[in-house]
TORMARRO-6747 format. One record per residue (C-alpha): x, y, z. Coordinates in pm, whole numbers, plus 32768, in hexadecimal, padded with zeros to 4 digits. Last residue first. Layout:
REM TORMARRO-6747
{px = X	py = Y	pz = Z};
...
This chain:
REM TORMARRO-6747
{px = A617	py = 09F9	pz = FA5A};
{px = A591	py = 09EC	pz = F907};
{px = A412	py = 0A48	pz = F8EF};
{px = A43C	py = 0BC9	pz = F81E};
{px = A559	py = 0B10	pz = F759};
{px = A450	py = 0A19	pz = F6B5};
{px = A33F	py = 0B22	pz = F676};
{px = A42C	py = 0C11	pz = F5B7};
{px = A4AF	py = 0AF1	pz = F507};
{px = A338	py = 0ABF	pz = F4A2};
{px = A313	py = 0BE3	pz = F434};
{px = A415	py = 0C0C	pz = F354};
{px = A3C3	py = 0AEB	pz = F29F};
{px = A23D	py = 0B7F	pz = F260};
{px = A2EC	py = 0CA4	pz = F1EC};
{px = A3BF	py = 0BDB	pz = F0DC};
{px = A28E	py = 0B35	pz = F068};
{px = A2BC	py = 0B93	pz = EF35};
{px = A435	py = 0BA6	pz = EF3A};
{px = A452	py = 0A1B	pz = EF9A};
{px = A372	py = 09D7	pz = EE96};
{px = A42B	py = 0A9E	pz = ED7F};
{px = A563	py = 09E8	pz = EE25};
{px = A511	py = 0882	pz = EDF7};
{px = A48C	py = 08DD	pz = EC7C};
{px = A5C6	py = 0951	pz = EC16};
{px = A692	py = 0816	pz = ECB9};
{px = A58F	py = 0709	pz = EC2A};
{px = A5D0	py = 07A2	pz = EAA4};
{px = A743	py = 07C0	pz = EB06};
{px = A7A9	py = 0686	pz = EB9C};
{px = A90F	py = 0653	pz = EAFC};
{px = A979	py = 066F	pz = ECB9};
{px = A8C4	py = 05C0	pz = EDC8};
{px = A7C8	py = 064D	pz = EE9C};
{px = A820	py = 0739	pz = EFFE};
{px = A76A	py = 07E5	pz = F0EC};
{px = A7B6	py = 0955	pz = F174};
{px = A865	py = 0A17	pz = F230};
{px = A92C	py = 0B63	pz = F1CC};
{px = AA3C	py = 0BEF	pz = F298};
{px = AA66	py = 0D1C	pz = F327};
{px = ABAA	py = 0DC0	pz = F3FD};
{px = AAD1	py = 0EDD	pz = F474};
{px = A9A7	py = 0F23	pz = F383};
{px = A8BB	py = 0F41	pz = F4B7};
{px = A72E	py = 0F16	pz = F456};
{px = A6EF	py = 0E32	pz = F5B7};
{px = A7AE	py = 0F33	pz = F679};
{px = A670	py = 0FAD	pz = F751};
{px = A5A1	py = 1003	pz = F622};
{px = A692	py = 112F	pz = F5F6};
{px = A78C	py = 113E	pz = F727};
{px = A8E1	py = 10E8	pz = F65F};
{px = A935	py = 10EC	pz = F75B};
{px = A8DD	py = 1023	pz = F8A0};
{px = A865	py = 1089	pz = F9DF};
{px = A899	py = 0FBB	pz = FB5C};
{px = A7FC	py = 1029	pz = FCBF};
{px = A6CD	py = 0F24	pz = FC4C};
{px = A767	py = 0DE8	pz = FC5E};
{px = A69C	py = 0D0C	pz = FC1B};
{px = A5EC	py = 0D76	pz = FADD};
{px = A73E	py = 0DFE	pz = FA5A};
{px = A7CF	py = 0C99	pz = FA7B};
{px = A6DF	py = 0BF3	pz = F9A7};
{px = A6B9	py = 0CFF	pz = F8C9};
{px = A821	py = 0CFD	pz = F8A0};
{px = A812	py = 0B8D	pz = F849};
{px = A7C7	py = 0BD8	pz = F6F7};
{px = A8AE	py = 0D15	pz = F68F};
{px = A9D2	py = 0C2A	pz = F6F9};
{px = AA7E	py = 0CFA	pz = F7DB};
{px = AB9C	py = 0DCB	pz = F80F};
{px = AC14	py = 0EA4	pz = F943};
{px = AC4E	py = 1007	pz = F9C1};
{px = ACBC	py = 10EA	pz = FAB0};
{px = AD80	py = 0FC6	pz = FB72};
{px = AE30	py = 0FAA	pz = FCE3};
{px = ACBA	py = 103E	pz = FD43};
{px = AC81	py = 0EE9	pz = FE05};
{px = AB58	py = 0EC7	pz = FD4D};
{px = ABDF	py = 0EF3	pz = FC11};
{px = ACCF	py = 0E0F	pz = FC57};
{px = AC08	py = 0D23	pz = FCC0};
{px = AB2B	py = 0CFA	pz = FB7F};
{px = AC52	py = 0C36	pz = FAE6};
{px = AB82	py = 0BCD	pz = F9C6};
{px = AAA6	py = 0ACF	pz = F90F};
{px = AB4C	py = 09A7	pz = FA08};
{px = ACC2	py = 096F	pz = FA43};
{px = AE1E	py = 09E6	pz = FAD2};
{px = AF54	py = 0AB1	pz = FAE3};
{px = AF76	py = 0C0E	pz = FAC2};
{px = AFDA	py = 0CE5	pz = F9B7};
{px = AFBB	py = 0E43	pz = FA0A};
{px = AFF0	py = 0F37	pz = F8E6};
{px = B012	py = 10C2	pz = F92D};
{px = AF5D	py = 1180	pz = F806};
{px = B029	py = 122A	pz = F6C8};
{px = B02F	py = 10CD	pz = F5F5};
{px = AEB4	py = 10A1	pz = F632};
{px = AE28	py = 0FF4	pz = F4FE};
{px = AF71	py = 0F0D	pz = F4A7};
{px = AFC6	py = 0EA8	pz = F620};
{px = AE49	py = 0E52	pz = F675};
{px = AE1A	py = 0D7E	pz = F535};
{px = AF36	py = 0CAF	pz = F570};
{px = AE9A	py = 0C58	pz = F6CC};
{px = AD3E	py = 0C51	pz = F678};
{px = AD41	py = 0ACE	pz = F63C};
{px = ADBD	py = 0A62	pz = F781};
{px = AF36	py = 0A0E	pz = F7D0};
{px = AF71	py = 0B11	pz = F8A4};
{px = AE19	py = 0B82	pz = F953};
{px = ADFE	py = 0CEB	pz = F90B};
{px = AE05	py = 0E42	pz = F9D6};
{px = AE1B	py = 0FB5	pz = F946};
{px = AEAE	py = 10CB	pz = FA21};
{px = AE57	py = 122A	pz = F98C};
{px = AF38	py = 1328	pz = F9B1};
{px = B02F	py = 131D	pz = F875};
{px = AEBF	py = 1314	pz = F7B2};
{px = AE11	py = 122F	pz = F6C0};
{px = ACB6	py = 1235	pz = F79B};
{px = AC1F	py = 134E	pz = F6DE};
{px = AC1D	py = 1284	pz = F5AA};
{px = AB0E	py = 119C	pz = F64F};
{px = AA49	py = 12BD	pz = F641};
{px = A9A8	py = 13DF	pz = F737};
{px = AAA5	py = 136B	pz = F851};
{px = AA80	py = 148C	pz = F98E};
{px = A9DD	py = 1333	pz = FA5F};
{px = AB38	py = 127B	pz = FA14};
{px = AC40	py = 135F	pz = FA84};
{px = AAFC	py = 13D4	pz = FBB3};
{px = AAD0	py = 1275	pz = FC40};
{px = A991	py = 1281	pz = FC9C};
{px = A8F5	py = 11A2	pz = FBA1};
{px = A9F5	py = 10BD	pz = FBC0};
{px = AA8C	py = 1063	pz = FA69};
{px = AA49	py = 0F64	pz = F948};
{px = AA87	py = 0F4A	pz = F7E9};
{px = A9D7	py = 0E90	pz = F6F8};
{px = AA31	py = 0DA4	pz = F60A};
{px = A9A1	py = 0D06	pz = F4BF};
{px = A901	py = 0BBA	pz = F428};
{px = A824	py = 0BF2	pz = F2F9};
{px = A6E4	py = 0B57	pz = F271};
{px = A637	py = 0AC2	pz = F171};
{px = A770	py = 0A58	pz = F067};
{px = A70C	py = 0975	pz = EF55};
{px = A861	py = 08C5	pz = EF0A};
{px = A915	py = 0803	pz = EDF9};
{px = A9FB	py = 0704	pz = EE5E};
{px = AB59	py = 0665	pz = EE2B};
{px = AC39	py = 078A	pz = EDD7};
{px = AB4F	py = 088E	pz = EE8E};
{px = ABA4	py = 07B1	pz = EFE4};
{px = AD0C	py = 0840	pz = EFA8};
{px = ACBD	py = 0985	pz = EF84};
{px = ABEE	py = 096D	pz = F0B8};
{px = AA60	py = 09AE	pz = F0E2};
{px = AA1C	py = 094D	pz = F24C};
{px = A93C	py = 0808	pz = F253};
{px = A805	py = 07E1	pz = F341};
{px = A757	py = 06A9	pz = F30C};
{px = A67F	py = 06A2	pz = F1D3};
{px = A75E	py = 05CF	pz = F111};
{px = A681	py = 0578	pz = EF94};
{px = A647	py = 044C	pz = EEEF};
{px = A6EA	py = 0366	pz = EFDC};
{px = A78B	py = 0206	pz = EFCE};
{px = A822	py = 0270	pz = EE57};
{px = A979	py = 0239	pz = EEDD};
{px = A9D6	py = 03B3	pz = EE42};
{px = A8CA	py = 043B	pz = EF1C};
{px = A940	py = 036B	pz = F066};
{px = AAA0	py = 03D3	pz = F015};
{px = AA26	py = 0531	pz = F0DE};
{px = A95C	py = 04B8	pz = F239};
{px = AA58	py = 037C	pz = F23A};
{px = AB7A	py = 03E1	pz = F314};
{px = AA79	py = 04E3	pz = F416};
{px = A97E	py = 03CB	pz = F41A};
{px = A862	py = 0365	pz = F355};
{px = A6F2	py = 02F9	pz = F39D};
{px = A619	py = 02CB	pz = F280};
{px = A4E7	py = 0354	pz = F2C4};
{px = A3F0	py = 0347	pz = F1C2};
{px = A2DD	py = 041B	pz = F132};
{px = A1B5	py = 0388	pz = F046};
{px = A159	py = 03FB	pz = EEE9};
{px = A058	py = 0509	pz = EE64};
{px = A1B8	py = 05A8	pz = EDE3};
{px = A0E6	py = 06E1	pz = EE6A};
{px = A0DC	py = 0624	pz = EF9D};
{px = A205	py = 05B1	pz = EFAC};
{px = A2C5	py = 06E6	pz = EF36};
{px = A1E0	py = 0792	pz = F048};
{px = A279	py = 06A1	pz = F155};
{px = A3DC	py = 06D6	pz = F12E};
{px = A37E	py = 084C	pz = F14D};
{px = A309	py = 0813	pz = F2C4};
{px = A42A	py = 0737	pz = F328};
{px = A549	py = 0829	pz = F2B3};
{px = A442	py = 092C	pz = F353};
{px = A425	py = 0883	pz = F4CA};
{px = A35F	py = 074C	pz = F50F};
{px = A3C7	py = 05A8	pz = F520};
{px = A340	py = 0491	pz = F5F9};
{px = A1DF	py = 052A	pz = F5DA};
{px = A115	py = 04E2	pz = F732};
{px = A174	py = 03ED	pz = F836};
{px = A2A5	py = 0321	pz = F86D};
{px = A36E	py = 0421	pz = F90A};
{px = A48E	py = 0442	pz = F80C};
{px = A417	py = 0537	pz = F749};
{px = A50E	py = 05B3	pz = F674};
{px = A548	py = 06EA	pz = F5FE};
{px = A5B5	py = 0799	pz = F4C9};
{px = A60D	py = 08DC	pz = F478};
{px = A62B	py = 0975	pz = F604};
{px = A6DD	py = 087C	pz = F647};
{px = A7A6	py = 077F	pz = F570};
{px = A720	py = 0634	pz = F58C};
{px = A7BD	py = 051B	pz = F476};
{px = A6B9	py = 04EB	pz = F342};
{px = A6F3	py = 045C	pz = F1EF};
{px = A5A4	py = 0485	pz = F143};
{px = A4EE	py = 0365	pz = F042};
{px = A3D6	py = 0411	pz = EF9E};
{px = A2F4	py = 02C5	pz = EF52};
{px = A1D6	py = 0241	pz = EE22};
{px = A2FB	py = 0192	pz = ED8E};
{px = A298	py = 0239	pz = EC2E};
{px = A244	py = 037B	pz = ECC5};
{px = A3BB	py = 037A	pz = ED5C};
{px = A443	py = 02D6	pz = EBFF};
{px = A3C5	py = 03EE	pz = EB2C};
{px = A3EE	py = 04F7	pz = EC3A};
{px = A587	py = 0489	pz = EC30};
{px = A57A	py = 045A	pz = EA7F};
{px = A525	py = 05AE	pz = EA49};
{px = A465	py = 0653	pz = E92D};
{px = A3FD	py = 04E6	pz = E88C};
{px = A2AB	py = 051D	pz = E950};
{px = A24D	py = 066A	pz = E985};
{px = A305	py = 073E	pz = EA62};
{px = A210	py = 07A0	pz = EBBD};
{px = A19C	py = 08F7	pz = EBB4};
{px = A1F5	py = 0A1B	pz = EC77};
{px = A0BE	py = 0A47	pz = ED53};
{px = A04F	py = 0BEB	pz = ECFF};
{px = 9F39	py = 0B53	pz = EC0B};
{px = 9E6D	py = 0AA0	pz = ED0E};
{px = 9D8F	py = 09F1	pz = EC3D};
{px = 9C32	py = 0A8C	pz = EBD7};
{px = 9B03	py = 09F9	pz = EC3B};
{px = 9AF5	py = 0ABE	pz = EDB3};
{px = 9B29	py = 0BF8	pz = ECDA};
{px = 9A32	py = 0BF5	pz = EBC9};
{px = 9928	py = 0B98	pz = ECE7};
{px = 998E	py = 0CE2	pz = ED96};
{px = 9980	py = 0DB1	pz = EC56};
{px = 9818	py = 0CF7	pz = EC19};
{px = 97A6	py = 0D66	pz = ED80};
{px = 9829	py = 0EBB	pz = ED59};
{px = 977E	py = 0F1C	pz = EC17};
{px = 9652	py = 0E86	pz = ECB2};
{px = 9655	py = 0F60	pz = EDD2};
{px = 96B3	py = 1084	pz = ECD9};
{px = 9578	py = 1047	pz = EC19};
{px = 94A6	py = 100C	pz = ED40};
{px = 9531	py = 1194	pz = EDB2};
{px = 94C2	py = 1219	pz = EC6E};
């Protein structure tokens, strides 16, 4: 009985290691899309890259991979199930969008936030998210008594922002009952006034935070779940970007990107864990 079931198992395991991977979305056949046509045809994935951290990172060291983070990491695994080549193309902040519609890349891996107006020109297969956090000394008892974000929209509760930076419009809409200090000034966030107590509470990018929260330890952050990195607080999605009319490319772009979705997140994970 039991050499029966050995051999039972042995052909079930040979079944398997013949048998393609069925859960890889599959490539479109030929004639299906006219982008992976002419990609496999030139033998090259040609990627418009500009550093955005913690999605893509340059290496600028001279040793090692000159590129790594998620936006780099699925770039690669359309190569390679393209069975073609990656290339960086660099690209700045002016060309990183009209560089689809120039034909000079296939696809923009560097960072983009999804914007109506972007949507007019390109399609895009969003990976990640960009969010903010808000922070508080720990032993401050307005902030420390917070369960929620929400708990922060009070008449007591003094609120600090840099005017001019990108939280401040978002500050004066989400906490209309709180105290607003605008203060002048630069960097991820005016940490200082925290500090000084002359603020309850402050925003932050959700990916410094981690950053910041590693070094200085007498701060929290809400929303406290997976130390802020999940918040829904003033999101926007990221992602890369191809060229619009692309639709047979575009659907198979995105089934990749959502297989190895966890794999992405990862990675980000890994990238923020090493910024300073």
């Amino acid at each position: 009985m039991s050499k029966c079931l050995d051999r039972s198992f042995a052909l079930l395991l040979a079944l398997a290691l013949c048998m393609p991977a069925f859960a890889d979305v599959p490539v479109p056949a030929p004639g299906a899309s006219p982008r992976i046509d002419a990609i496999k045809k030139a033998g090259v994935l040609r990627v418009g890259v500009l550093a955005n951290a913690p999605w893509l990172v340059e290496n600028t060291s001279g040793q090692g991979a000159a590129w790594s983070g998620p936006a780099w990491l699925l770039a690669n695994e359309y190569a390679k199930r393209l069975n073609v080549k990656l290339e960086a193309v660099p690209v700045s902040h002016e060309t990183k969008v009209p560089v689809l519609a120039s034909n000079q890349v296939d696809i923009s891996v560097t960072p983009l936030a999804e914007t109506p107006d972007r949507l007019k020109v390109v399609d895009f297969v969003i990976y990640s998210s960009t969010s903010v956090c808000m922070f508080g000394l720990a032993s401050n008892p307005k902030f420390a008594s917070a369960k929620s974000v929400d708990d922060l929209n009070k008449p007591e509760i003094t609120i600090a922002y840099y005017t001019g930076g990108g939280e401040e419009g978002w500050v004066k809409e989400r906490f209309p009952k709180a105290q607003l200090r605008g203060v002048a000034g630069s960097g991820v966030a005016p940490v200082e006034e925290a500090m000084a107590k002359r603020a309850d509470a402050v925003p932050i990018n959700r990916v410094p935070w981690v950053a910041m929260g590693r070094k200085l330890k007498q701060l929290a952050v809400l929303p406290k779940e997976n130390n802020c990195q999940n918040s829904t607080e003033k999101a926007a999605p990221v992602g890369m970007a191809i060229d619009k009319s692309q639709p047979a490319f575009l659907q198979w772009t995105r089934a990749v990107e959502k297989e190895i979705e966890p794999q992405l997140k990862k990675d980000e994970a890994r990238v923020i864990d090493t910024m300073k």
